[in-house]
Steps between C-alpha positions, in 0.01 A plus 500: 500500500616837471245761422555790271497807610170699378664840607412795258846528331480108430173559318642808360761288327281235367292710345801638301624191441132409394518808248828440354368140417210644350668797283743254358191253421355785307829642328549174412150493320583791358828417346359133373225714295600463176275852417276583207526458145738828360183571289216396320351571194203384261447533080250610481540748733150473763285558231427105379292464166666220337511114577787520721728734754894456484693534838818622578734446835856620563735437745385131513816275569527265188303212587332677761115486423202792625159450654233672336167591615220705341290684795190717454363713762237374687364766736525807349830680584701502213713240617545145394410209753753256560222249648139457353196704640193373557372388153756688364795259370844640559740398371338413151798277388875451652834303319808458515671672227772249256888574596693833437729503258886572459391930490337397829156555321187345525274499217176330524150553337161448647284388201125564592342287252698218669379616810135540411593037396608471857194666668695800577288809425657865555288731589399763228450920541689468864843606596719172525848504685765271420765435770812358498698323723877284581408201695595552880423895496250712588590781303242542142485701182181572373362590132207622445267392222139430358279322255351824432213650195633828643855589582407781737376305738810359623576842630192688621641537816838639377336738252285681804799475764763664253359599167168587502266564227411170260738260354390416093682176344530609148794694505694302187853546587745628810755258609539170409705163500852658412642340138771751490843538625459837648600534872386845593721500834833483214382874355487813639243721538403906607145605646305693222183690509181509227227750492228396427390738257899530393629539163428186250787379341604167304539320781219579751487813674826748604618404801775658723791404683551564881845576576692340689336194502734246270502161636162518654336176572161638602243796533223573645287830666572612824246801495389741198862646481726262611635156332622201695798297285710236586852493324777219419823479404550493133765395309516866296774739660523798467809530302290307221163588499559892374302728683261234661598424869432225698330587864621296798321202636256566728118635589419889355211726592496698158312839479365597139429861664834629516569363852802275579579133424521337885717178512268307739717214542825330364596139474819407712784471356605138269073486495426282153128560577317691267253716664193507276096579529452821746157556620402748763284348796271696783697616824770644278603161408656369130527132389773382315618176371885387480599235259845363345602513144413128321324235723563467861722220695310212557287471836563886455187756434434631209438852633460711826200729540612792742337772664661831559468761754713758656775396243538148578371177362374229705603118477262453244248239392663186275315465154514200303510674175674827388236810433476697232280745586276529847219700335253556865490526882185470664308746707650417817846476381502141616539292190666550145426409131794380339572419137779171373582412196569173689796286589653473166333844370258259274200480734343814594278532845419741765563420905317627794708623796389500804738728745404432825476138439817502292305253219513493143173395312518346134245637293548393161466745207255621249471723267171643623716537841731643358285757283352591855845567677618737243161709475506897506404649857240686370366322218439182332797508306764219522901555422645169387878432475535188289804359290501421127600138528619551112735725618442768256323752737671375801320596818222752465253716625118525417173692626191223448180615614234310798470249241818426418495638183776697322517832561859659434834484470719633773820373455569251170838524449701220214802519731448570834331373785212691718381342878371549819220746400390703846166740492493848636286533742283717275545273229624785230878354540668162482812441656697208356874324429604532142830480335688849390526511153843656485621159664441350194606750275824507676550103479475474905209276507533186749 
């Protein structure tokens, strides 16, 4: 028999060999993981007070079917249990969903009543996750939702963390279930400014242009004087659009004291992404989201949130849903608020961000959320940007009151649309995207 040889380089080399084996096991793992569902939404969205929930999957393979579970937390840290706790049963019901379709879509319903015939009970007044699942991965989206007498309570948590203040659920109307064909990524838009105790006119209150701001995509405050705005191409040129011209692509730091417009950053050249939703962060830091034009490639994102600093953008986090607006950081600069309008713009929600942990958190949406997001910084007075699903006011801007109640116009125009509202820190201005009137006096409207 001839014995090996147990000298240190021979052990050196089967240990390599032994890792090798082992990093191709788990790359292999890796590869065969078919991943999560692209996203995952609910109607009605978290807040349930009917008989039944309807829930959406993309990016299911047709055929392919989705593993649902609805988790509660158990032990008191805002998270859902995947395993019960104690007396505490978790989850409270599991399926398997029926097959996606030819739009690789799943659409299935949980009907409570039925459940309540099968001895399934959900639990009532207590956050409820749903989470979603491809057989053979361990990848999840999660929903959040609730049985609920009050909406509010869904989101205590996010209310102190980002918000403050209270959150009241009778604001009437904000945004909605789109029912009309307006795609607000298709117009083009300039940052304007209200005051708020600025000249009435037929249409809300006078509001003001900022120049050089055509084909912005976002605002938002960077201090008392200064404006952060994202900007797009556009299809206007300027050989067309008179004397309105176009700014370049990119992120601007814009001063409303006479100081100087600072390009901050600039997309690379052949860049389809549309840089959209600026909001400045502690440590000198600004969050940004990219997104493309129309719905992303399959297995694609939907978005990137990026951080800036020093005049680059890091790799960003992948979102499953494009952002309208994010509306909040925390104290700590370690999380974000954003606003969607959902995968096919129809479904409106806000996402938690966690930076560090590079995690996205569905939330759901609400108007009494929502009425708390766009409050004044020093008051109790909300801002609400809401469209006119008629499509005779378009998209349009309102002041409503702590409860929810009509206050005034600020921008109610028949033609054009008005978005993205953004408080002052003093809460005397509003920053916001609205449509130049002189583009549609001149025919030059997208």
């Amino acid at each position: 028999m001839i014995e090996l040889e147990r000298s240190p380089r021979r052990l050196w080399m089967w240990s390599c060999l032994l890792g090798v084996l082992v990093l191709a096991w788990v790359l292999g793992a890796e590869q065969s993981d078919p991943g999560p569902p692209e996203w995952l939404e609910l109607v009605p969205n978290a807040i349930q007070d009917e008989d039944h929930m309807a829930v959406i999957v993309g990016g299911i393979p047709q055929g392919g079917v989705v593993h649902f579970e609805v988790l509660r937390d158990c032990n008191g840290d805002g998270k859902p249990e995947p395993k019960s706790v104690d007396d505490c049963r978790s989850p409270v019901h599991e399926w398997n969903s029926v097959p996606a379709d030819d739009k690789n879509i799943v659409n299935e319903e949980l009907d409570f009543r039925d459940l309540g015939t099968k001895g399934v009970q959900l639990p009532t007044n207590k956050v409820l996750w749903l989470r979603a699942s491809r057989p053979g991965s361990r990848h999840t989206r999660e929903v959040i939702f609730g049985i609920v007498d009050d909406p509010c309570d869904l989101w205590e948590t996010v209310i102190e963390n980002f918000l403050g203040g209270r959150c009241d659920p009778h604001l009437a109307q904000a945004l909605v279930k789109h029912r009309s064909e307006t795609h607000l990524e298709d117009l083009t838009f300039e940052v304007r400014l209200i005051e708020m105790d600025g000249k009435p006119t037929s249409e809300g209150v006078e509001a003001v242009s900022v120049p050089g701001t055509l084909g912005a995509t976002g605002v938002s405050w960077l201090d008392e004087k200064r404006l952060l705005v994202t900007v797009a191409a556009t299809a206007i040129s300027e050989e067309d659009d008179g004397d309105l011209r176009p700014a370049e692509p990119g992120l601007y730091q814009i001063s409303l004291a006479g100081g100087p417009t600072k390009l901050l950053w600039a997309p690379d050249a052949g860049d389809l992404w549309r840089p959209v939703a600026p909001l400045a962060l502690p440590d000198c830091r600004i969050a940004l989201v990219r997104q493309p034009l129309g719905n992303p490639p399959a297995g694609e994102p939907a978005a990137l949130l990026h951080i800036w600093r020093d005049g680059r953008l890091d790799e960003g986090i992948p979102l499953p849903y494009k952002v309208h607006q994010l509306v909040a950081g925390d104290a700590r600069g370690s999380a974000v608020l954003a606003l969607t309008l959902g995968r096919e713009q129809s479904l409106p929600a806000f996402m938690k961000v966690d930076l560090p942990e590079r995690t996205v958190e569905h939330l759901g949406y609400h108007h009494g959320l929502y009425h708390a997001a766009m409050r004044s910084p020093v008051g109790e007075i909300s801002v609400v940007s809401a469209e006119d699903v008629t499509e005779r006011l378009r998209w349009f801007l309102i002041l409503v009151d702590e409860n929810g109640q009509w206050v005034k116009d600020l921008q109610v125009r028949e033609d054009l649309h008005d978005i993205l509202p953004a408080w002052h820190p003093d809460g005397m201005r509003i920053a916001f995207l609205g449509e130049n009137p002189k583009l549609l006096a001149e025919g030059a409207m997208n």
